[in-house]
mmCIF file of the N, C-alpha and C atoms, coordinates in Angstrom:
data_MODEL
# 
_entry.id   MODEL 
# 
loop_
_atom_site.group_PDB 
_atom_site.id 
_atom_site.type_symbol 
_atom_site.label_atom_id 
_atom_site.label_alt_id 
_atom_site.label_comp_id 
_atom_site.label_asym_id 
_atom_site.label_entity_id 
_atom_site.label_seq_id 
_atom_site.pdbx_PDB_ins_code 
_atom_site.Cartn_x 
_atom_site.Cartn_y 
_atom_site.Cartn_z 
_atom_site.occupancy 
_atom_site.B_iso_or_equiv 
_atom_site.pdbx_formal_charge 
_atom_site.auth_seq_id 
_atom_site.auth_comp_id 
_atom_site.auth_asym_id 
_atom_site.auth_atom_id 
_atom_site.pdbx_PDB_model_num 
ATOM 1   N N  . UNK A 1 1  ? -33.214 -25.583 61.640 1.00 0.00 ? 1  UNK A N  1 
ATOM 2   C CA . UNK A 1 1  ? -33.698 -26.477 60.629 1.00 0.00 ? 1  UNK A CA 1 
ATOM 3   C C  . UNK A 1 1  ? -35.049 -27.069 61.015 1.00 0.00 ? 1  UNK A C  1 
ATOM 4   N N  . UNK A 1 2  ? -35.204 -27.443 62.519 1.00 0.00 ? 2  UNK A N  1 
ATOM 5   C CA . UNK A 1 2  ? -36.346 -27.919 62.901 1.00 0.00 ? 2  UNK A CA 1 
ATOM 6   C C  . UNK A 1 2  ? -37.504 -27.027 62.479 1.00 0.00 ? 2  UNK A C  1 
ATOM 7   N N  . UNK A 1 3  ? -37.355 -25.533 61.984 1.00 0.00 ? 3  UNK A N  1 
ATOM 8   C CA . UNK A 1 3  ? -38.762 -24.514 62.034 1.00 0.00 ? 3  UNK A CA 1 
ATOM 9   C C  . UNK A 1 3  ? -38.505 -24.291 60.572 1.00 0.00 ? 3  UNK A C  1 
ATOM 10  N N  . UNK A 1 4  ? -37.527 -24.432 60.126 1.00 0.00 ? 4  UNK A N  1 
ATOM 11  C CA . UNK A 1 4  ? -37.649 -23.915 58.213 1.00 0.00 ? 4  UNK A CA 1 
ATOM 12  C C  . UNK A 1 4  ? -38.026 -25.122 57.677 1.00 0.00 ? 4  UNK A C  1 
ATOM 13  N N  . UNK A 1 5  ? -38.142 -26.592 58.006 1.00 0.00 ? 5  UNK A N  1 
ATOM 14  C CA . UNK A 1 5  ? -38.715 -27.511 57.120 1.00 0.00 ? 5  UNK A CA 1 
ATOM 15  C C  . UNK A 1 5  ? -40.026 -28.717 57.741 1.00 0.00 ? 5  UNK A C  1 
ATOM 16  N N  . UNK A 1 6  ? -40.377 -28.583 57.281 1.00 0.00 ? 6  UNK A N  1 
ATOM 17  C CA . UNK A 1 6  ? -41.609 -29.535 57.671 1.00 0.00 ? 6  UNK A CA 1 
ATOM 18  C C  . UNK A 1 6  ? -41.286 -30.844 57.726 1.00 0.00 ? 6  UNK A C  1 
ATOM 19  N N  . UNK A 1 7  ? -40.699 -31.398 56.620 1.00 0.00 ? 7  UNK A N  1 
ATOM 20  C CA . UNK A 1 7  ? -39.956 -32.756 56.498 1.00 0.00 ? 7  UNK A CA 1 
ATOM 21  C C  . UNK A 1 7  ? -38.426 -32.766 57.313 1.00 0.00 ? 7  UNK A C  1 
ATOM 22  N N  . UNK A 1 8  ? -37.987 -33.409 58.131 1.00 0.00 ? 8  UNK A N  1 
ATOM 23  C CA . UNK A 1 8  ? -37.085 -33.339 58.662 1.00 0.00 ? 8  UNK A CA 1 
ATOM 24  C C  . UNK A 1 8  ? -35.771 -34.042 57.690 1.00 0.00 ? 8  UNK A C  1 
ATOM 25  N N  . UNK A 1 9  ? -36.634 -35.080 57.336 1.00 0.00 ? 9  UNK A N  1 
ATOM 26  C CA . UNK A 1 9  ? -35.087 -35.924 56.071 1.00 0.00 ? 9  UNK A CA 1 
ATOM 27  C C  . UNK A 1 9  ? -35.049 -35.122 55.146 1.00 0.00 ? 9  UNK A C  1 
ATOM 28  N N  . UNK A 1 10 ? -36.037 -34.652 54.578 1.00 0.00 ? 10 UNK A N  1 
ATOM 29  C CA . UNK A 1 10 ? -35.933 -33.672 53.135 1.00 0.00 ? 10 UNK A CA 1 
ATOM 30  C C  . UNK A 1 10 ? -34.638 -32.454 53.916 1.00 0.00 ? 10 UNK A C  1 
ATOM 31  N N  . UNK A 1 11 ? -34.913 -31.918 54.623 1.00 0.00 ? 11 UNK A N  1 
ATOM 32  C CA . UNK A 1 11 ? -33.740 -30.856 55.354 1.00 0.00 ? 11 UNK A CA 1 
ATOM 33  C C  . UNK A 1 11 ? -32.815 -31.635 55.151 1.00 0.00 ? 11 UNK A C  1 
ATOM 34  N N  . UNK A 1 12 ? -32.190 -32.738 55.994 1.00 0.00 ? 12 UNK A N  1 
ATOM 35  C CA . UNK A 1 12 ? -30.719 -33.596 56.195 1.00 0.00 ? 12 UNK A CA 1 
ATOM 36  C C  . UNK A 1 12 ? -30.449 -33.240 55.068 1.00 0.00 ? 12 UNK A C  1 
ATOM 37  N N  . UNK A 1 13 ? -31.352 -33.994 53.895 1.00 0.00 ? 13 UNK A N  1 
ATOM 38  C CA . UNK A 1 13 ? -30.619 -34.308 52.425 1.00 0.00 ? 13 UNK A CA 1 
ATOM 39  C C  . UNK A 1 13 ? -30.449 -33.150 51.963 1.00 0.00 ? 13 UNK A C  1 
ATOM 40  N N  . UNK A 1 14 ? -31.134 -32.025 51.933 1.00 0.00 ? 14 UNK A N  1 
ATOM 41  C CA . UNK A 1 14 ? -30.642 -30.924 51.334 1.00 0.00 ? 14 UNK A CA 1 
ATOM 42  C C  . UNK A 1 14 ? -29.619 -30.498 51.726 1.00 0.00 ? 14 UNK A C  1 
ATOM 43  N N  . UNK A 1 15 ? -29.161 -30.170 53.102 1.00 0.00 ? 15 UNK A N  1 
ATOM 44  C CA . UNK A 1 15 ? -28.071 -30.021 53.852 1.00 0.00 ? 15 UNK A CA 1 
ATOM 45  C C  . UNK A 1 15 ? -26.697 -30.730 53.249 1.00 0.00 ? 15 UNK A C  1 
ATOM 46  N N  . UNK A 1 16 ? -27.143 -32.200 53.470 1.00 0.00 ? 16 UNK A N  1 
ATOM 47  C CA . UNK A 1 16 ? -25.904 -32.937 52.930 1.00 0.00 ? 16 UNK A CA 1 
ATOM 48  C C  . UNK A 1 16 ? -25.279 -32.636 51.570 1.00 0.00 ? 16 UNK A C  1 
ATOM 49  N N  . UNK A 1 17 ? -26.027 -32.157 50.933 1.00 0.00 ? 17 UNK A N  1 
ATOM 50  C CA . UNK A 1 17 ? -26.029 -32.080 49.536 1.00 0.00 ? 17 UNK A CA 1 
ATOM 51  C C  . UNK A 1 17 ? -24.908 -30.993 49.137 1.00 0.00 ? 17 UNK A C  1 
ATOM 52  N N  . UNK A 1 18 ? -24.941 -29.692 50.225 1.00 0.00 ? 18 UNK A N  1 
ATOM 53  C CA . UNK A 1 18 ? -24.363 -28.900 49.784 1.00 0.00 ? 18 UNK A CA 1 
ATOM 54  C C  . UNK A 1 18 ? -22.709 -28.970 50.844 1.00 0.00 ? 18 UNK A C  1 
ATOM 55  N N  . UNK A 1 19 ? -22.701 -29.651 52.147 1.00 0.00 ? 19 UNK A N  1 
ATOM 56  C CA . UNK A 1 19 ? -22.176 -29.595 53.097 1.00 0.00 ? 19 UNK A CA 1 
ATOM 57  C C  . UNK A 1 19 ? -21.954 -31.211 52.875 1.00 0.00 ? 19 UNK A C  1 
ATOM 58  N N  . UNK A 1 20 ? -20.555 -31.820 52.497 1.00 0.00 ? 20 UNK A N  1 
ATOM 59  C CA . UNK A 1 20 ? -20.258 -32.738 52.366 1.00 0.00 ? 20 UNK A CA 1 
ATOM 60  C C  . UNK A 1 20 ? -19.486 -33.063 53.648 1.00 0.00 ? 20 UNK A C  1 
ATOM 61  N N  . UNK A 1 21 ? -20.089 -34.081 54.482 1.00 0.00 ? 21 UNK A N  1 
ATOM 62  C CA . UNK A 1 21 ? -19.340 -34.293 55.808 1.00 0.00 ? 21 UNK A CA 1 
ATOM 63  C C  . UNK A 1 21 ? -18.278 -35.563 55.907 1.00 0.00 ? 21 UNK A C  1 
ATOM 64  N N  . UNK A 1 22 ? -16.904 -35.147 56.486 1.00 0.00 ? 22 UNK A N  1 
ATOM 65  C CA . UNK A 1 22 ? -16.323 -36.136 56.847 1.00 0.00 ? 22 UNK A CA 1 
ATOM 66  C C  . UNK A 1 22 ? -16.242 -37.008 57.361 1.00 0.00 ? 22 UNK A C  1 
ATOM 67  N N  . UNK A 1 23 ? -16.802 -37.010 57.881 1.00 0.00 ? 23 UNK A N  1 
ATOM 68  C CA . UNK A 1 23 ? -17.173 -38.319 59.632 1.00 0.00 ? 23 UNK A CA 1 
ATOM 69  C C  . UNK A 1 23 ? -18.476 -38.653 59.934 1.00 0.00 ? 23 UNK A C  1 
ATOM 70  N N  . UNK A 1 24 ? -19.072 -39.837 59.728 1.00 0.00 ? 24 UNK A N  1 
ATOM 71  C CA . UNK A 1 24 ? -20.245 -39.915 60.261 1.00 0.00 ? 24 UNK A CA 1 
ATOM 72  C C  . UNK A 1 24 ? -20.215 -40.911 61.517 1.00 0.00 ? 24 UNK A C  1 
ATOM 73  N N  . UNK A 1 25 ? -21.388 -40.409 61.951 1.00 0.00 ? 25 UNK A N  1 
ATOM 74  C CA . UNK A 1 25 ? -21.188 -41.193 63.763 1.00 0.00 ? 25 UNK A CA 1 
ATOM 75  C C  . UNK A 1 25 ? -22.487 -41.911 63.605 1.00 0.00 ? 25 UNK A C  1 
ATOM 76  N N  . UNK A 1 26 ? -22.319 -42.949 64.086 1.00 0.00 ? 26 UNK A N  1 
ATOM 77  C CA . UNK A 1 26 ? -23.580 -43.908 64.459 1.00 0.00 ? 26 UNK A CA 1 
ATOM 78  C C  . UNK A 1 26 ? -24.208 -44.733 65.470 1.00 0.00 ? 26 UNK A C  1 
ATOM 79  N N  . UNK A 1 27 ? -24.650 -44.157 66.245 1.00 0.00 ? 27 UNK A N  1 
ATOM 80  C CA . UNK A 1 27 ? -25.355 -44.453 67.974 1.00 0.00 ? 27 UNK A CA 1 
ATOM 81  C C  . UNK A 1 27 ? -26.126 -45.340 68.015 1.00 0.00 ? 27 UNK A C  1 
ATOM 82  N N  . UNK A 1 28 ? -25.373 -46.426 68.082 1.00 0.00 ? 28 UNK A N  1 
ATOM 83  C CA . UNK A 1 28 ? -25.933 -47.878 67.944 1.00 0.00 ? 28 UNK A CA 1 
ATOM 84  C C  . UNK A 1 28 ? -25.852 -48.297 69.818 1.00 0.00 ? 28 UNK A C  1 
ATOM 85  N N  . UNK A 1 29 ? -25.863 -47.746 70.848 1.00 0.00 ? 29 UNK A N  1 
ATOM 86  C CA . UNK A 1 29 ? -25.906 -48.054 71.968 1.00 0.00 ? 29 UNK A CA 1 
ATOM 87  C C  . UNK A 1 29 ? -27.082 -48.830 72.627 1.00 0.00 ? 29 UNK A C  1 
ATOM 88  N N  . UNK A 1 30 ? -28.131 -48.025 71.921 1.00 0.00 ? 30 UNK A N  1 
ATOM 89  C CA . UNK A 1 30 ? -29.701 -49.024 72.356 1.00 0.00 ? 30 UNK A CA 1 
ATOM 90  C C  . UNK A 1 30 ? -30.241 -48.761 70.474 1.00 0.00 ? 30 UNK A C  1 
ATOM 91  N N  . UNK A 1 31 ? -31.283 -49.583 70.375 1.00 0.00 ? 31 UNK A N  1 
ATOM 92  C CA . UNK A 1 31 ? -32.024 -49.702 69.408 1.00 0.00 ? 31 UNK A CA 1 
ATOM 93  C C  . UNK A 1 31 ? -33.466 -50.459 69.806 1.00 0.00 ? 31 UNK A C  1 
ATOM 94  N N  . UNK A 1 32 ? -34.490 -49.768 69.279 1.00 0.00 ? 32 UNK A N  1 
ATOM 95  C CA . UNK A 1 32 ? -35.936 -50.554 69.297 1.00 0.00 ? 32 UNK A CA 1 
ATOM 96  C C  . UNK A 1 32 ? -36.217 -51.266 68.031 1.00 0.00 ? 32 UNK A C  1 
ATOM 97  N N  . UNK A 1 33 ? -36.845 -52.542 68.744 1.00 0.00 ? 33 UNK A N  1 
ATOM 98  C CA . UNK A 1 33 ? -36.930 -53.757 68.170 1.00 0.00 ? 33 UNK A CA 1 
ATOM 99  C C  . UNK A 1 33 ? -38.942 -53.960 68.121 1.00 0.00 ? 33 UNK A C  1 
ATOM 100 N N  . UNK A 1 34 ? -39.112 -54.639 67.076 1.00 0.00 ? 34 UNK A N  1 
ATOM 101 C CA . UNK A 1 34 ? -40.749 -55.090 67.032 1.00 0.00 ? 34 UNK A CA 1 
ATOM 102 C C  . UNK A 1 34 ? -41.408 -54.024 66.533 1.00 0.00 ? 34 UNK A C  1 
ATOM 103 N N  . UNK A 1 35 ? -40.948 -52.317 66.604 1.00 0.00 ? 35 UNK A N  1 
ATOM 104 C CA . UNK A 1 35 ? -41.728 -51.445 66.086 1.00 0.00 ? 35 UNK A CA 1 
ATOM 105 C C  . UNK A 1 35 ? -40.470 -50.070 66.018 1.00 0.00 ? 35 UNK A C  1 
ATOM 106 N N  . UNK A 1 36 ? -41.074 -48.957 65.436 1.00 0.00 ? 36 UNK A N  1 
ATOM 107 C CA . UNK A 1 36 ? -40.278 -47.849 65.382 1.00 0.00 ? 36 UNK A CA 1 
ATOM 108 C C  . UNK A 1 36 ? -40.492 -46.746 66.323 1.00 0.00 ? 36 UNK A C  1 
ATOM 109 N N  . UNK A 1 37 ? -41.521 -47.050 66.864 1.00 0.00 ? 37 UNK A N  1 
ATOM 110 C CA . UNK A 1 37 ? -41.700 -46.215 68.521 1.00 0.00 ? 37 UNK A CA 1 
ATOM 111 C C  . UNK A 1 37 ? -41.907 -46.855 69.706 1.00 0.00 ? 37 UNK A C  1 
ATOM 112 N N  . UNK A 1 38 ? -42.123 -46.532 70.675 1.00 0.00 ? 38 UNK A N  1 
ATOM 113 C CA . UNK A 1 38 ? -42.525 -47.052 71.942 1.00 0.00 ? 38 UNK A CA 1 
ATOM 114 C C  . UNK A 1 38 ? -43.679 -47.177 72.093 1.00 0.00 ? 38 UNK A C  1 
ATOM 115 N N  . UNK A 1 39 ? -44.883 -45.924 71.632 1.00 0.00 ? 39 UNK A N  1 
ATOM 116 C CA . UNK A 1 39 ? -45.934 -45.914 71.593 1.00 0.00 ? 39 UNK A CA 1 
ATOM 117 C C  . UNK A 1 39 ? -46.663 -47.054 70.423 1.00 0.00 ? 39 UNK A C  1 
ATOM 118 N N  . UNK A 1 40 ? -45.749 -47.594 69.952 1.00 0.00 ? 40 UNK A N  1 
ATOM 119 C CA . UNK A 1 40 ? -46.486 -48.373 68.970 1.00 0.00 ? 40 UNK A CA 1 
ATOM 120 C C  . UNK A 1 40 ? -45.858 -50.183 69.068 1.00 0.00 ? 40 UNK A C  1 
ATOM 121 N N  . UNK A 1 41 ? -45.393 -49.988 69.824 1.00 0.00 ? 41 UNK A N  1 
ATOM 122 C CA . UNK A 1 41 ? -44.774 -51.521 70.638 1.00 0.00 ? 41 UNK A CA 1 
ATOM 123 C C  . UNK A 1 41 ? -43.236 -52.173 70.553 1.00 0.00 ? 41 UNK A C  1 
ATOM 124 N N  . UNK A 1 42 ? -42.639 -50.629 70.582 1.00 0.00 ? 42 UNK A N  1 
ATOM 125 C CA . UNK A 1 42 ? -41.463 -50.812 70.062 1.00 0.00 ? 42 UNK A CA 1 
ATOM 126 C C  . UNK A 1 42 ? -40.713 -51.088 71.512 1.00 0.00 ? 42 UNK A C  1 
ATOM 127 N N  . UNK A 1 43 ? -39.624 -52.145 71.511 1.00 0.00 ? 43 UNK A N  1 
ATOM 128 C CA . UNK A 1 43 ? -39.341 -52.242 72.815 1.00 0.00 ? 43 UNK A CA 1 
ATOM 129 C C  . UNK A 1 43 ? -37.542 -51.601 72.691 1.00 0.00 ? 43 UNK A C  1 
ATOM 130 N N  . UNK A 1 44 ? -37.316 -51.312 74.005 1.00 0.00 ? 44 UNK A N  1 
ATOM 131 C CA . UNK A 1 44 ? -35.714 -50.981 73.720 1.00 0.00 ? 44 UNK A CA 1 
ATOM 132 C C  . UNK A 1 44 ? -35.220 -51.973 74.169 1.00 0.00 ? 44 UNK A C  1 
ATOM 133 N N  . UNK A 1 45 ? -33.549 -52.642 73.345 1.00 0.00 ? 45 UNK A N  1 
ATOM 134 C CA . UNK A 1 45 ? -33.051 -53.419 73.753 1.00 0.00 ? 45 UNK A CA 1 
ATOM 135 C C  . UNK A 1 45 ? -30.896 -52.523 73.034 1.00 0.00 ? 45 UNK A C  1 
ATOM 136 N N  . UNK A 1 46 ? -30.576 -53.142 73.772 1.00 0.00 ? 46 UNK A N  1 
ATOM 137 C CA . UNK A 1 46 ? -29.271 -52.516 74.650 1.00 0.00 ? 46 UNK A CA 1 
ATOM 138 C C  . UNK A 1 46 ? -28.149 -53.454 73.024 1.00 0.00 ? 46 UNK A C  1 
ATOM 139 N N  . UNK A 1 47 ? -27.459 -52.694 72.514 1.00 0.00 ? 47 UNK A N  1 
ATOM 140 C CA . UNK A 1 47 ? -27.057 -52.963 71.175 1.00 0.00 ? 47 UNK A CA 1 
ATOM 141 C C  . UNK A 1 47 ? -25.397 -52.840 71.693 1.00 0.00 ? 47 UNK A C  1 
ATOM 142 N N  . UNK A 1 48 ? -25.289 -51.813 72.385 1.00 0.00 ? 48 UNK A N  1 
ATOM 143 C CA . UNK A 1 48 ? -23.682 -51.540 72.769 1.00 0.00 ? 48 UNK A CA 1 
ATOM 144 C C  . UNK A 1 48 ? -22.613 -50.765 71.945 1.00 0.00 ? 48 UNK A C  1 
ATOM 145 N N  . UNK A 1 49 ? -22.848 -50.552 71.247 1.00 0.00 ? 49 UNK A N  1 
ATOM 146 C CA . UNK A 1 49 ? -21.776 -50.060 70.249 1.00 0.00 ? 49 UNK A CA 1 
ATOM 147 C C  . UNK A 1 49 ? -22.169 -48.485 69.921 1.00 0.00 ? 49 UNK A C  1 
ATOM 148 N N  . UNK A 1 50 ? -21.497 -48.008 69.383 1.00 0.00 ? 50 UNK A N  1 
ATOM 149 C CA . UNK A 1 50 ? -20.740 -46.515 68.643 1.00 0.00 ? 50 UNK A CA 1 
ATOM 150 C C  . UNK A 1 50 ? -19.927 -46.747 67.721 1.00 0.00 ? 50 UNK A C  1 
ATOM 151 N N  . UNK A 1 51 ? -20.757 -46.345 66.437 1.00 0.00 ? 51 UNK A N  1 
ATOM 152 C CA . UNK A 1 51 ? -19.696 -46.278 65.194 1.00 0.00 ? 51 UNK A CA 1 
ATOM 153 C C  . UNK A 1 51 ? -19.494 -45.107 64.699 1.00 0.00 ? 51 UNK A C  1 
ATOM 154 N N  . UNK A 1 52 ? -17.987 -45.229 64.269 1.00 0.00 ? 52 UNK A N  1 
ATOM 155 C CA . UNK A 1 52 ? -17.527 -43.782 63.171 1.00 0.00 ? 52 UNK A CA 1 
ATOM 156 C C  . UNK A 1 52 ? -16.985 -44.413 62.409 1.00 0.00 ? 52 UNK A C  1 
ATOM 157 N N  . UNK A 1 53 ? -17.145 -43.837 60.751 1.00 0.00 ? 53 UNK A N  1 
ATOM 158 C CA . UNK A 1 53 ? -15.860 -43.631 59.736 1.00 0.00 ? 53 UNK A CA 1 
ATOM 159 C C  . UNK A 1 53 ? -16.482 -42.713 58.859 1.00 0.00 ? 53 UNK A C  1 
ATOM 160 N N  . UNK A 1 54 ? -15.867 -42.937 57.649 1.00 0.00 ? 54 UNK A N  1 
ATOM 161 C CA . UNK A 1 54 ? -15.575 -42.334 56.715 1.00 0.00 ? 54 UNK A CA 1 
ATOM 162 C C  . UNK A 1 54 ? -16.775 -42.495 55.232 1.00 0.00 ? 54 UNK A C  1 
ATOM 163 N N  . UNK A 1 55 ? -17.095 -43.944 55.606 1.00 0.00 ? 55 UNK A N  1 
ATOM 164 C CA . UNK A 1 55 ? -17.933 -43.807 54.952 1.00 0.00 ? 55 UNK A CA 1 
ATOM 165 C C  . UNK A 1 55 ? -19.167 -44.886 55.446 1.00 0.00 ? 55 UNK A C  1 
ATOM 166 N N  . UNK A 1 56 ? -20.589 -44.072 54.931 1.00 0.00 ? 56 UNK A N  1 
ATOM 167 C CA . UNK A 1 56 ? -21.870 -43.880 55.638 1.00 0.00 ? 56 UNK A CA 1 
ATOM 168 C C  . UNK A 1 56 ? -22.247 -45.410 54.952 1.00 0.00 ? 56 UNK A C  1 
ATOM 169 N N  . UNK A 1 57 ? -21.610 -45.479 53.887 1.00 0.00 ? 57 UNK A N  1 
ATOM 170 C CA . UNK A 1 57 ? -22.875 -46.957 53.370 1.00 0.00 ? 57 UNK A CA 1 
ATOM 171 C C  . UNK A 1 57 ? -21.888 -48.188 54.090 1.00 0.00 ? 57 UNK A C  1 
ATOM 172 N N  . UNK A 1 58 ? -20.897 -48.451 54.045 1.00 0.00 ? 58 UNK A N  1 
ATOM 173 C CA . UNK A 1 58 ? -20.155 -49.068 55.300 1.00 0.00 ? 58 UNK A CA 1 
ATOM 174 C C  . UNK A 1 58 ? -20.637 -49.547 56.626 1.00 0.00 ? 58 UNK A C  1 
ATOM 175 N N  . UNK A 1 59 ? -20.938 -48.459 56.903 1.00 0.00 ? 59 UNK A N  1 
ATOM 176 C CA . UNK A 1 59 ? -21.141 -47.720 59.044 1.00 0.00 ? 59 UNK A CA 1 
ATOM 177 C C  . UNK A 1 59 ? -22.439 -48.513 58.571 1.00 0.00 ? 59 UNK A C  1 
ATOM 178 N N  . UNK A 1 60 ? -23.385 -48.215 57.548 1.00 0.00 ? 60 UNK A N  1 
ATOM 179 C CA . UNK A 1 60 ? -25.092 -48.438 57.746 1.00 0.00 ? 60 UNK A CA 1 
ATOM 180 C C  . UNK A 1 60 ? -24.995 -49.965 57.380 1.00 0.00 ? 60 UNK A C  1 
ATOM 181 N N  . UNK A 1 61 ? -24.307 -50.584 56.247 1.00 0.00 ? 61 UNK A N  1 
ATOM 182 C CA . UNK A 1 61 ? -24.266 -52.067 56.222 1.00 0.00 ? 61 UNK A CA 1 
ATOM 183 C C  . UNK A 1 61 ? -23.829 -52.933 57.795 1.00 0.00 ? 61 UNK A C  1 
ATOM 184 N N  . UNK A 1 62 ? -22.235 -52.334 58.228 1.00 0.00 ? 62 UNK A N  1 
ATOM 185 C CA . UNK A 1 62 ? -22.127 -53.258 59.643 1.00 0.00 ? 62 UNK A CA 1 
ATOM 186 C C  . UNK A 1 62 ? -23.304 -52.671 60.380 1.00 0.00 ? 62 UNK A C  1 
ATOM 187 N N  . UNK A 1 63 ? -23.751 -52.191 60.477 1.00 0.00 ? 63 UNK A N  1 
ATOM 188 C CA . UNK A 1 63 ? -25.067 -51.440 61.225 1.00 0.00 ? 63 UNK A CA 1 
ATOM 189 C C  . UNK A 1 63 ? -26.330 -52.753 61.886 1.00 0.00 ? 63 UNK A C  1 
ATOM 190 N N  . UNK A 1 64 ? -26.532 -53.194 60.539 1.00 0.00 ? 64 UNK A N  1 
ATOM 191 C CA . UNK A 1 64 ? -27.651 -53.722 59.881 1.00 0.00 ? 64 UNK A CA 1 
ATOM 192 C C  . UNK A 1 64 ? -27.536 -55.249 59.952 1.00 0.00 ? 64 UNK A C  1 
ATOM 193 N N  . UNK A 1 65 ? -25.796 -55.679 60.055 1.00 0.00 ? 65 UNK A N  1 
ATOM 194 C CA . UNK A 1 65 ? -25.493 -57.096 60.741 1.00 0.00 ? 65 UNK A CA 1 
ATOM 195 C C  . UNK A 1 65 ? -25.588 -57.557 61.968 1.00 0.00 ? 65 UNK A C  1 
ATOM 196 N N  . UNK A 1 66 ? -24.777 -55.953 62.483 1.00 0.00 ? 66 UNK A N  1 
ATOM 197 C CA . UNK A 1 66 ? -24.933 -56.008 64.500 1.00 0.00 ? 66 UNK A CA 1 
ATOM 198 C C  . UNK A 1 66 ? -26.401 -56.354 64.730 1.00 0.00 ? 66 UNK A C  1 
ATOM 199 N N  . UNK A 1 67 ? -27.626 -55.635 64.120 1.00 0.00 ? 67 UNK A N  1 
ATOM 200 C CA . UNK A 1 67 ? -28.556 -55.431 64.235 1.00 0.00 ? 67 UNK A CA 1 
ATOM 201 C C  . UNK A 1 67 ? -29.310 -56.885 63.973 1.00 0.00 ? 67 UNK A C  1 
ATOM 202 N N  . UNK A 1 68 ? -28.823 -57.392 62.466 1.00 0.00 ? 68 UNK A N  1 
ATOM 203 C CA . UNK A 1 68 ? -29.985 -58.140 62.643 1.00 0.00 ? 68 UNK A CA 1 
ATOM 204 C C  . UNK A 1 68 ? -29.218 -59.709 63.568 1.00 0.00 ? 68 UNK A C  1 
ATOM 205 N N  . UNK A 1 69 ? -28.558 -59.917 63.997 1.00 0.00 ? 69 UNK A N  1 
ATOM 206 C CA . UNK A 1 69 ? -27.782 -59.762 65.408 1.00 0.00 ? 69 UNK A CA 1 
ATOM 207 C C  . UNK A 1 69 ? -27.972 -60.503 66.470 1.00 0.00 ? 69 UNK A C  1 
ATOM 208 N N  . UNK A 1 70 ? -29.232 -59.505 66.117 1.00 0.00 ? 70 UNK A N  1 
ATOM 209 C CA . UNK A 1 70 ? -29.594 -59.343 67.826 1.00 0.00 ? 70 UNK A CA 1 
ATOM 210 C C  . UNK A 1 70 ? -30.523 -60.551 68.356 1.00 0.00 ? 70 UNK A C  1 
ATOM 211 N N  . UNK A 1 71 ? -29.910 -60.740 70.007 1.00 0.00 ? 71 UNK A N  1 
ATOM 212 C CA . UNK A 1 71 ? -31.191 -61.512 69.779 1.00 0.00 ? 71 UNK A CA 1 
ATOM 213 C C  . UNK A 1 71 ? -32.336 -61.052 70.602 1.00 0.00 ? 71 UNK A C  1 
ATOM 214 N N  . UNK A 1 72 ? -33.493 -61.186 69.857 1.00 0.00 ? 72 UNK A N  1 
ATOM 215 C CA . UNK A 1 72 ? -34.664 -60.473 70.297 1.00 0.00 ? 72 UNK A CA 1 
ATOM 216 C C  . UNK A 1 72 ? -34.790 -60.847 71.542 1.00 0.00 ? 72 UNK A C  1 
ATOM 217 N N  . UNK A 1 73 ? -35.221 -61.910 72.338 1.00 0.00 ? 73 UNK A N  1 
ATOM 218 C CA . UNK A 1 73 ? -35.979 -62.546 73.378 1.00 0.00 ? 73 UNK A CA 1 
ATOM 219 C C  . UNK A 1 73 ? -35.199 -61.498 74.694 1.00 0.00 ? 73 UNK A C  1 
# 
């Protein structure tokens, strides 16, 4: 998938689209905070967790509580 698409999410979603998955996993163990890379001042900070179920808008809402959560300093 990495060499047939240029867009990497456009692939997922097409994928998903046809390949409906049971289980989604969500690797919430570390997460960067202040930016979306390192190179751009993103720092890593230590989140702890691993989520699974069943359903993705669920997993991405508690996601997004752990997250905002956190405390930065």
């Amino acid at each position: 998938m990495h060499l047939g698409f240029k867009d990497i999410d456009r692939g997922i979603a097409e994928i998903n689209a046809v390949a409906k998955p049971d289980l989604f996993i969500v690797d919430a163990v570390q997460t960067l905070i202040d930016a979306q890379e390192l190179r751009h001042g993103g720092k890593l900070k230590d989140l702890g967790y691993m989520l699974g179920g069943t359903d993705p808008v669920s997993l991405d809402s508690f996601g997004f509580r752990l997250f905002r959560g956190l405390n930065r300093n």
